[in-house]
One Martini backbone bead per residue (centre of mass of N, CA, C, O) as a GRO file, in nm:
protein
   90
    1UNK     BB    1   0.056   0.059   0.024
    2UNK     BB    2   0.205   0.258  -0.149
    3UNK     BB    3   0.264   0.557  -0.274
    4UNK     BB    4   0.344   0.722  -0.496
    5UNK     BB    5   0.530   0.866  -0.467
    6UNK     BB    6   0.735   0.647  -0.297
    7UNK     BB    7   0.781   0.478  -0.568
    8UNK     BB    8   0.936   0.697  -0.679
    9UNK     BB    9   1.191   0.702  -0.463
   10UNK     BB   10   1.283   0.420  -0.490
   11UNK     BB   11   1.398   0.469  -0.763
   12UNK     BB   12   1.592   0.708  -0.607
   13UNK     BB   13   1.757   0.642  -0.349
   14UNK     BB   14   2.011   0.722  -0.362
   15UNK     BB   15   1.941   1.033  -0.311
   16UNK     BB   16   1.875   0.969  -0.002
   17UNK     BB   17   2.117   0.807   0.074
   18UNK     BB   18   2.399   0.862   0.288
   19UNK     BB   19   2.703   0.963   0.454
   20UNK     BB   20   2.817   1.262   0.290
   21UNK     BB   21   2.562   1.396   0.437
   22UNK     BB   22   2.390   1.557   0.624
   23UNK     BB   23   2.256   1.480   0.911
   24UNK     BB   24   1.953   1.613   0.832
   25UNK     BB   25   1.935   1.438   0.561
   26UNK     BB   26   1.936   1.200   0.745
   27UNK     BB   27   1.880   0.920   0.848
   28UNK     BB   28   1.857   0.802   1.244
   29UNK     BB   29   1.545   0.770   1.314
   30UNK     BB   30   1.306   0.514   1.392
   31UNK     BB   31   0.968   0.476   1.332
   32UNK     BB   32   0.684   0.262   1.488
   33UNK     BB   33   0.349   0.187   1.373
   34UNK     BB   34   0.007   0.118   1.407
   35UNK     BB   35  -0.257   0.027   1.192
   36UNK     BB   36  -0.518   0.006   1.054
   37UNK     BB   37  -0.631  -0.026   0.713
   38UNK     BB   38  -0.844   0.229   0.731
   39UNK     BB   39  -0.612   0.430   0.825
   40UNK     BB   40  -0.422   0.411   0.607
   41UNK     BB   41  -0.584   0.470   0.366
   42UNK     BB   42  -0.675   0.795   0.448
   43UNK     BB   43  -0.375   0.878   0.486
   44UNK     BB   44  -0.313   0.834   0.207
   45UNK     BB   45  -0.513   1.006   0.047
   46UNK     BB   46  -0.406   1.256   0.171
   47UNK     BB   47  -0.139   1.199   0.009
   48UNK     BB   48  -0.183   1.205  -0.244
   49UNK     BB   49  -0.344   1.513  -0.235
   50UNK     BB   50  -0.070   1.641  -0.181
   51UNK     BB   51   0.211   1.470  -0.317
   52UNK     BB   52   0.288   1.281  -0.060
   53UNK     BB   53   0.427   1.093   0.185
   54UNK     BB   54   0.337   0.967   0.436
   55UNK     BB   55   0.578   1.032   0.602
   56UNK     BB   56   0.564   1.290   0.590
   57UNK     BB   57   0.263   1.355   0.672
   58UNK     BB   58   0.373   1.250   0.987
   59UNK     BB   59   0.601   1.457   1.010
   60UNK     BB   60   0.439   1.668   1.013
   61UNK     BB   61   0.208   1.646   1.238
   62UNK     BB   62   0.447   1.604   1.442
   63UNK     BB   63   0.522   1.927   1.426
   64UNK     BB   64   0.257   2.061   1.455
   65UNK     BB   65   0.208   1.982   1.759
   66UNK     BB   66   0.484   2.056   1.899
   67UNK     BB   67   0.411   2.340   1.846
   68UNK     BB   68   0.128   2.378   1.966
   69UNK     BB   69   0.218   2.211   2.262
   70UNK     BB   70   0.530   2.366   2.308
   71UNK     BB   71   0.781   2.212   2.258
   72UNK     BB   72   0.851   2.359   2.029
   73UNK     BB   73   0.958   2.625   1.875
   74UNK     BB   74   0.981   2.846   1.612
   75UNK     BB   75   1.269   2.815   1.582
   76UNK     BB   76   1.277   2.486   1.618
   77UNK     BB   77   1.155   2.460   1.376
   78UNK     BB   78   1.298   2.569   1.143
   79UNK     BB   79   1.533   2.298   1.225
   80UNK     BB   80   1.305   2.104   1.213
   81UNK     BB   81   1.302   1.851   0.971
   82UNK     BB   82   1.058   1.673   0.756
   83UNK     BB   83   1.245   1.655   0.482
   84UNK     BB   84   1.540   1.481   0.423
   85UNK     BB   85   1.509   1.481   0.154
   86UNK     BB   86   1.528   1.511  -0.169
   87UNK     BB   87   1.347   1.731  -0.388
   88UNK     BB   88   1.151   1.625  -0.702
   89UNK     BB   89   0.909   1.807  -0.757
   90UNK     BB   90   0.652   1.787  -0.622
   0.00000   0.00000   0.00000
C-alpha cells in the first residue's frame, strides 16, 4: 500500500540516503507504529491529494502538534527538518 510519491522515491533511492550528506539529510532514527488498514487508506488518500509520501505526512502531523502544544518553539521548528531527502518535482 505504498503511496504513488513513495514509489516514485524508491526508483532514486540513492539520492536519498548516503553518509556524505549532512546529519539532517539522514535517517537518523526510525519510528514504528501499527494502524489498522482503513486508517492507512485515509492516511494515504490525505498523502496522494497533497502529492507527497504518507511519511512526510505523519512527519508534518508531528512537527505541527509539537508547535502547537509548545514542546518545540517556532525558532526549533525552523531547524526541525520534515522533509529530509531531496525533493524533486512536486
Amino acid at each position: 500500500m505504498a503511496t504513488k510519491k513513495y514509489k516514485e522515491m524508491e526508483k532514486n533511492r540513492e539520492d536519498y540516503l548516503g553518509s556524505d550528506k549532512p546529519k539532517h539529510k539522514q535517517f537518523i532514527k526510525m519510528l514504528t507504529f501499527r494502524v489498522v488498514p482503513a486508517y492507512y487508506q485515509e492516511i494515504e488518500k490525505v498523502a496522494n491529494h497533497k502529492h507527497i509520501t504518507v511519511s512526510k505526512l505523519i512527519r508534518s502531523y508531528i512537527k505541527e502538534g509539537m508547535l502547537r502544544d509548545k514542546e518545540i518553539s517556532h525558532q526549533e521548528g525552523t531547524e526541525f527538518e520534515v522533509e529530509p531527502l531531496k525533493h524533486k518535482g512536486k
